[in-house]
C-alpha positions in Angstrom: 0.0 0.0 0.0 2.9 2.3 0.8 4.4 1.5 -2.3 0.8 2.6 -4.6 0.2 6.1 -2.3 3.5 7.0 -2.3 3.9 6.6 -6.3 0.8 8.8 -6.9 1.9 11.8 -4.7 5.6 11.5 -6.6 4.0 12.0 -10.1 1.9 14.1 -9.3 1.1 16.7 -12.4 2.6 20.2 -10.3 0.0 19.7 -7.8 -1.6 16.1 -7.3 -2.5 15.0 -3.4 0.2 14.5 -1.5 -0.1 10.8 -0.4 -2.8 10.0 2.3 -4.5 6.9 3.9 -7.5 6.0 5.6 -9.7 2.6 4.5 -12.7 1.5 5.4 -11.0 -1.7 6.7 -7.9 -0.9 9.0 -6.1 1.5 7.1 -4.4 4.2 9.3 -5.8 8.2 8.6 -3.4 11.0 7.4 -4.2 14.8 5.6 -2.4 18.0 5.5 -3.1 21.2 3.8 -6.7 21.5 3.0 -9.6 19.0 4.6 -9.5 16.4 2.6 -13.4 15.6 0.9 -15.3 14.3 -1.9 -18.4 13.5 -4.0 -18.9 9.9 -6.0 -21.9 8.1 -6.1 -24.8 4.9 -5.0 -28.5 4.9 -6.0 -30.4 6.0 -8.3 -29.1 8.4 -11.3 -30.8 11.4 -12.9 -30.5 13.8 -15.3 -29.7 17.2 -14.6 -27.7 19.2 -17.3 -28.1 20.1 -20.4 -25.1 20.8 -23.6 -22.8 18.6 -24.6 -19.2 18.2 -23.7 -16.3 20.7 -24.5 -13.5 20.1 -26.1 -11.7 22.9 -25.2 -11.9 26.3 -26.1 -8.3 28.7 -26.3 -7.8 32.2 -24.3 -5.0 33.0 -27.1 -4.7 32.3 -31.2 -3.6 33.6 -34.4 -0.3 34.4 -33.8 1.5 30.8 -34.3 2.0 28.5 -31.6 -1.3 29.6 -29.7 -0.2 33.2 -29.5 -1.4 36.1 -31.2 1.0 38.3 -33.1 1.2 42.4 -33.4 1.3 43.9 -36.5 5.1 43.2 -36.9 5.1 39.7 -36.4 5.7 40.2 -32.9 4.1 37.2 -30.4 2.1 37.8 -27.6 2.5 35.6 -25.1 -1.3 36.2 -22.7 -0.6 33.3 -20.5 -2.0 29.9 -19.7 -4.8 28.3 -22.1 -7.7 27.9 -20.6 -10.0 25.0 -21.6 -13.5 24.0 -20.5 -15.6 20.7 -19.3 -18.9 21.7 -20.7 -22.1 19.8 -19.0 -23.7 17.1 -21.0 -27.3 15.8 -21.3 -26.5 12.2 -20.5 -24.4 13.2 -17.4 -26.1 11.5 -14.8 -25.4 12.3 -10.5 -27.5 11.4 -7.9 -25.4 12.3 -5.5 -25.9 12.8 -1.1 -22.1 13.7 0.0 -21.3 14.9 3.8 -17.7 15.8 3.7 -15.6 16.6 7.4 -16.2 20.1 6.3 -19.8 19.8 5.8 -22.0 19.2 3.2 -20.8 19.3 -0.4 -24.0 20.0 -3.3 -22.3 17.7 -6.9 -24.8 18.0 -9.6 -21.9 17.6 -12.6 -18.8 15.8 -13.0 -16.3 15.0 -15.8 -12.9 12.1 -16.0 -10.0 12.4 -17.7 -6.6 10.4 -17.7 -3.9 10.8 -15.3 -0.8 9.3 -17.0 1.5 10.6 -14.6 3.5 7.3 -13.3 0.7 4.6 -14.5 -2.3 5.8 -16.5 -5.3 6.1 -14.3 -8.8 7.9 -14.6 -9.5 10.6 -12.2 -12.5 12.4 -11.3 -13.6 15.8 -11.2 -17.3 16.7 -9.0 -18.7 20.4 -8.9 -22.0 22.1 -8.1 -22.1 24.3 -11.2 -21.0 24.4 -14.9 -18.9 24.5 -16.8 -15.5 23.9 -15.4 -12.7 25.6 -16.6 -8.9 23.4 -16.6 -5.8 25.4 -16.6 -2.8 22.7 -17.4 -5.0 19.8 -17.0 -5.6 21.0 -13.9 -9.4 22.5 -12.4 -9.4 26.4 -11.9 -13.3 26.4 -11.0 -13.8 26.5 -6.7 -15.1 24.7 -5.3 -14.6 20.9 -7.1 -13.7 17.3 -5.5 -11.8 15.7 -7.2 -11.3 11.6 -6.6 -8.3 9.2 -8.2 -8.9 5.4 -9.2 -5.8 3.9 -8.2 -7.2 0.3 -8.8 -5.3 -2.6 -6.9 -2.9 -1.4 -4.0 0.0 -3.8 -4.4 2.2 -2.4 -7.3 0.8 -0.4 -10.7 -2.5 -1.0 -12.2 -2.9 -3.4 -15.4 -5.6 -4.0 -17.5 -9.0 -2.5 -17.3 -10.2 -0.4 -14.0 -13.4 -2.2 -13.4 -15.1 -3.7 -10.4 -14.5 -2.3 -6.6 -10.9 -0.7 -6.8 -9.3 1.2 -4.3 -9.4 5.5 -4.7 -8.8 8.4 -3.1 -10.8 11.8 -2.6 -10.3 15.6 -1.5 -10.9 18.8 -2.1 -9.6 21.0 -4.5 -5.6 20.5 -5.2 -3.3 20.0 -3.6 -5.4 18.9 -0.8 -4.1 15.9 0.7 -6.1 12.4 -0.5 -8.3 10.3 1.5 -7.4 6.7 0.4 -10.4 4.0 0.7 -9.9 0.4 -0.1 -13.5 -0.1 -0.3 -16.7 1.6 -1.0 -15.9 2.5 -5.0 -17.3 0.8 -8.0 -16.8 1.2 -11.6 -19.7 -0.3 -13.3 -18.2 -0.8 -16.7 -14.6 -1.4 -17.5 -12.6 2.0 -18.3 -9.3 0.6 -20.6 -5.6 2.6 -19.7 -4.6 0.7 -23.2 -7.3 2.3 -25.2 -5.6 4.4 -28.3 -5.9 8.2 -26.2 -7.2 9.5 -29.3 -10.4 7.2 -29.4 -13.8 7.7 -28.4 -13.6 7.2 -24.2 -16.9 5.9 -22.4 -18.6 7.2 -19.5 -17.1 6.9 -16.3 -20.3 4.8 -14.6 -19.7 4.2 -11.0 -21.0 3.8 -7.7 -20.0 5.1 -4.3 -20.9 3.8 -0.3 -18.7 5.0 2.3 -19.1 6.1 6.1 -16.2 6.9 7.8 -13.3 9.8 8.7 -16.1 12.7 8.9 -17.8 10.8 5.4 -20.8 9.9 4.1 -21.3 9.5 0.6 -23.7 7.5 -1.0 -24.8 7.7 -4.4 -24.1 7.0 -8.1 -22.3 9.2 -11.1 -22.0 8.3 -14.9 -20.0 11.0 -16.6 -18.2 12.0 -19.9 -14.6 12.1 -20.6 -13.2 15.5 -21.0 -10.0 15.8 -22.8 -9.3 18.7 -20.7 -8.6 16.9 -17.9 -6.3 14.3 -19.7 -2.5 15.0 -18.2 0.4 14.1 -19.6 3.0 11.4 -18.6 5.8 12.5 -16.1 8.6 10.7 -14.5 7.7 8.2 -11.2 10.4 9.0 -8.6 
């Protein structure tokens, strides 16, 4: 377990959860920085958006290289790119999340890929849309955000599906809540599908009561290639 927790917080993408742990089972409890919380998923799912999803839309153009140019050629450089997670009509959250901060309202969510050390999907809950990504990373406040590590005895292969282990918080780099148990993705989500491809709906379901918790309900949301981060080295 050591080995799994502490490989995610060395990849981390500038500012992915330090490494945390609490289980359901007898896992010990550890967070810093921020109160660690999250939204995902068990019940019934319904609608409640409307749009489709975004593919990203640019702060800067025409100038070559995604910067605009003056009339001498000159580039501009006007900062990051911001992209956005548009809400989707066949998003569906039924969601009831009590976080050790309080209660936490998720009506939208979006995944992406996490390729940082092993490729894993990764989460992203708000209470409004759309969400803007900076990076790869969320700009919108306030999010939860929650990583599928899968099994917690060495790097994940083949398809994330089933009860896997994952861990929530709030809002990067807020330190991870690691659960053994409680998290189930409904269909299969492939790390050795070509990136490029069509990705299915994340469709999971969440039960856990525990640390300050309680989250029950269930989530089935689009990918977002906003959110998909690049690989980086696994100290």
């Amino acid at each position: 377990m050591a080995v799994m927790i502490g490989a995610l917080a060395a990849c981390a993408p500038k500012a992915e959860p330090d490494a945390g742990a609490s289980t359901t089972g007898a896992a010990e409890s550890s967070s810093t920085g921020s109160a660690a919380t999250t939204a995902m998923l068990d019940g019934s799912a319904t609608g409640n958006s409307t749009g489709t999803i975004g593919e990203g839309s640019s702060t800067s153009s025409d100038g070559g290289e995604g910067f605009p140019a003056t009339d001498d050629g000159t580039k501009l450089d006007l900062g990051p790119t911001i992209e956005t997670c548009e809400a989707a009509n066949s998003e569906l959250i039924d969601l009831e999340v009590t976080t050790p901060d309080g209660p936490f309202t998720a009506t939208h969510a979006w995944w992406g890929w996490d390729d940082c050390c092993y490729r894993k999907p990764w989460l992203i809950v708000t209470g409004a849309a759309p969400l803007e990504v900076t990076d790869g990373l969320p700009t919108t406040s306030p999010y939860v955000f929650g990583y599928v590590l899968g099994g917690l005895e060495g790097v994940h292969e083949g398809p994330y599906v089933g009860e896997v282990a994952f861990t929530v918080g709030t809002e990067l780099p807020s330190a991870p809540q690691l659960f053994e148990r409680g998290f189930e993705l409904l269909e299969p989500l492939d790390p050795d599908a070509p990136p490029d491809g069509e990705q299915p709906r994340l469709s999971a379901t969440v039960a856990v009561e525990a640390e300050g918790w309680s989250i029950e309900g269930s989530v089935q949301s689009l990918h977002c290639p906003a959110l998909d981060l690049p690989p980086c080295p696994c100290e």
